[in-house]
N, C-alpha and C positions, 0 to 999 in steps of 0.2 A: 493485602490487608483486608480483613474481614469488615461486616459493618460489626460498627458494634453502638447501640440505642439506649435509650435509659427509660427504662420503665417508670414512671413515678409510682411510690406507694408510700402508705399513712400520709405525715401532715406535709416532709422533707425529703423522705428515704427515694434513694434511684435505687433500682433492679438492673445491672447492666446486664443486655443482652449482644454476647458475638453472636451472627449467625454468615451463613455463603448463601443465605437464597431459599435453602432447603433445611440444613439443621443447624440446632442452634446450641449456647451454653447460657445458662447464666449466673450470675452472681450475689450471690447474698439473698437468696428471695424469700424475704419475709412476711409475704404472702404470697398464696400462691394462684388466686384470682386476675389479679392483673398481668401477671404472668400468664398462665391459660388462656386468656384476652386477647392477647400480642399476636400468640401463637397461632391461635386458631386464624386471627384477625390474618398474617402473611403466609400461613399455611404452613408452617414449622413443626419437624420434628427434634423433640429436647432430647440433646443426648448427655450433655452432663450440669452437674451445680458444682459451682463453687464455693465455698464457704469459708470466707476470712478469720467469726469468732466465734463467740455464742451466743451473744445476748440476740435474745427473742425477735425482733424484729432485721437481724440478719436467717435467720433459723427458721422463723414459723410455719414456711412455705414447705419444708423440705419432705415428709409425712405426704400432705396431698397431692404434691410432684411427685412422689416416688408410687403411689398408688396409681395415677394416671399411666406415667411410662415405665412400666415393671421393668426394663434393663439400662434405667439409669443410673449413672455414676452416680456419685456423689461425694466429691473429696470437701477434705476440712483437716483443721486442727488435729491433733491426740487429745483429744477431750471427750471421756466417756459423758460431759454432760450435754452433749449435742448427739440427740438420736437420730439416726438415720443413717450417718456417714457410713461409706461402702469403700473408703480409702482416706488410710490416715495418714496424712502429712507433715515432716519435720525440713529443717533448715537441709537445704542442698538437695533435695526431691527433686526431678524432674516429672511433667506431667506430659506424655503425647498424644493427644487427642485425634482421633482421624477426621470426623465428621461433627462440625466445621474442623478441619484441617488447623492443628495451632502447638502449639511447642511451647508448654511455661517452667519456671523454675521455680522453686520455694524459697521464701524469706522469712525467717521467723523476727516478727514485728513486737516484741511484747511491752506491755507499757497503759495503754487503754484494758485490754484486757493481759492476762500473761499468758496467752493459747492464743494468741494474734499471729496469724500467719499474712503473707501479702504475696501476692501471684505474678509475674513480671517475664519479660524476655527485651530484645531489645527496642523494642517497641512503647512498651507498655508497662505500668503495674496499676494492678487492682490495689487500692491497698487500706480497702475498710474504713475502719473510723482511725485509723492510725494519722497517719496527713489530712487534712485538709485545705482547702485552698485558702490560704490566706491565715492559717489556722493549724491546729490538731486536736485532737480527741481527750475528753476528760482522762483521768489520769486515775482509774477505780482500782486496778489492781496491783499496777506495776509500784515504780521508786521511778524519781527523775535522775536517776544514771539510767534504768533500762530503757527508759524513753526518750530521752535524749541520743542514746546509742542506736535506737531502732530512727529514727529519725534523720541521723545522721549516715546510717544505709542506705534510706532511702535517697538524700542525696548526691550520693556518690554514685548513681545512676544519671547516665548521661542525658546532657543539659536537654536533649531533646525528646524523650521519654514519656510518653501524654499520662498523666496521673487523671488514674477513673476512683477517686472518690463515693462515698455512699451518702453523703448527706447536701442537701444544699445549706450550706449555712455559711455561705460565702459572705455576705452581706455584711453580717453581723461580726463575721471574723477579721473584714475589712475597717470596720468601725474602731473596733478593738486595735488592729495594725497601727492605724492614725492617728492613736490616741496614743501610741508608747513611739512611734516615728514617727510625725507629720510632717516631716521635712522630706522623706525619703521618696524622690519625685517618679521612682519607676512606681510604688506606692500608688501616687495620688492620681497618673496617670489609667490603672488597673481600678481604682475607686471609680473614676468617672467611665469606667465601661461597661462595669461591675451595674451601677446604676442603672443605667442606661437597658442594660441586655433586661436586668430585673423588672423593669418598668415595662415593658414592653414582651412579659413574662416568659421568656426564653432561661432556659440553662447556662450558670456559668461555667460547667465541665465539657471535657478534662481541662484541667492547666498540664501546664508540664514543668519539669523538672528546675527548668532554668527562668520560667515566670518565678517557680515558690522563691528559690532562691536569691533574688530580686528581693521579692515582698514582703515573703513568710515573716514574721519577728521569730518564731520557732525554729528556723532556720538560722537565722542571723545571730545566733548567742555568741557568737565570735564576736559581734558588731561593735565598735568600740559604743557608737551612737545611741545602737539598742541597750546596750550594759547599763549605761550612764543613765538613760531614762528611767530604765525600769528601777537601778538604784533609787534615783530620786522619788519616783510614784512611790513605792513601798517602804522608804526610806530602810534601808539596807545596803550590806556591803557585800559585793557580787563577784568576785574574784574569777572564777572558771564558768566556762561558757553553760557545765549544769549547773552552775549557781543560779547564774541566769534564767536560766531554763527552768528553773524551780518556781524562780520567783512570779516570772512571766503566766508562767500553768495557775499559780496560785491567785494573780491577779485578774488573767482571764474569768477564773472560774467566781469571782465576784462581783464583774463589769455589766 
């Protein structure tokens, strides 16, 4: 297993970096300054980017990465509105990178954005503003069937699977959890860590596969518990687990 670090950039965003020592990848770099930083800072050569969507602050970076190292990759989405990409990737793509040395597969995510792809092997998924810990990503382009079903992928990735997220916004997604479960004690135990790690300004990522499903309420739309609540907050009738998931997204996004 490679290392793989989290760049912080703007106010939230991680830049995850794989590298072996010598070269590196990384992901989403929506700028590309602290990135360059990293690099110079452990003496890294960048051999490829990753690119989960479009929006600007996964993207910004890619332009003055791609000037710096004239023979880098750069895979992403099929979306002519992401300039740069030097490989376009759809669902069932494999990627084999030699240097760092790594094997991924493609997952097409869509839902946050509809060109949402997410990167994975059995290891790992990258997987943008798609999942979050404790959370998922506004809902700008898709429907909540596509996001529920991309969601719902991602869970079916074994329980052990370290999920590299792009945002910290674990915190606030914990809040929000508590506030539609507060009873759900793997929850409250994950809140008091959650705190703790924040306070003492460390990184919540990655979770994995089998923490979300524990916590996630985005997860849990099967939940009889999560159903019942969110019926009651919104006051509605919630039948299928995207009803749920409708509801939930809808009430996130005004909490």
């Amino acid at each position: 297993m490679h290392n793989i670090e989290a760049i912080p950039a703007f106010s939230d965003n991680y830049i995850w970096c794989m590298h072996d020592g010598e070269n590196a990848i990384v992901v989403d770099p929506g700028d590309a300054a602290p990135v360059n930083a990293m690099l110079k800072n452990k003496g890294l050569q960048l051999k490829a980017v990753l690119i989960t969507h479009h929006h600007h602050d996964h993207t910004g970076g890619i332009a003055e990465l791609s000037a710096s190292w004239p023979t880098l990759q750069v895979f992403g989405p099929d979306n002519n509105r992401i300039r740069g990409i030097t490989h376009k990737l759809v669902e069932g793509d494999s990627l084999n990178i030699k240097y760092p040395s790594v094997k991924l597969k493609v997952m097409e995510i869509p839902g946050h954005t509809m060109d949402h792809i997410g990167y994975f092997n059995d290891e790992l998924i990258f997987c943008g503003d798609t999942l979050f810990s404790a959370g998922c990503g506004r809902m700008f382009e898709g429907t909540p069937e596509l996001f529920h079903a991309s969601l719902q992928k991602i869970a079916n990735l074994a329980g052990d699977t370290k999920v590299y997220c792009t945002h910290e916004y674990t915190q606030a997604n914990v809040d929000f959890a508590l506030h539609i479960t507060p009873h759900n004690k793997a929850l409250k135990e994950y809140a008091k860590w959650v705190a703790g790690t924040r306070s003492s300004g460390q990184i919540t990522l990655p979770s994995t596969i089998k923490v979300q499903k524990d916590i996630n309420p985005f997860l849990r739309c099967d939940d009889e518990q999560t159903r019942k609540s969110i019926e009651s907050i919104m006051n509605l009738s919630a039948t299928k687990p995207v009803e749920v998931f409708a509801a939930l997204r809808a009430c996130k996004d005004n909490f």
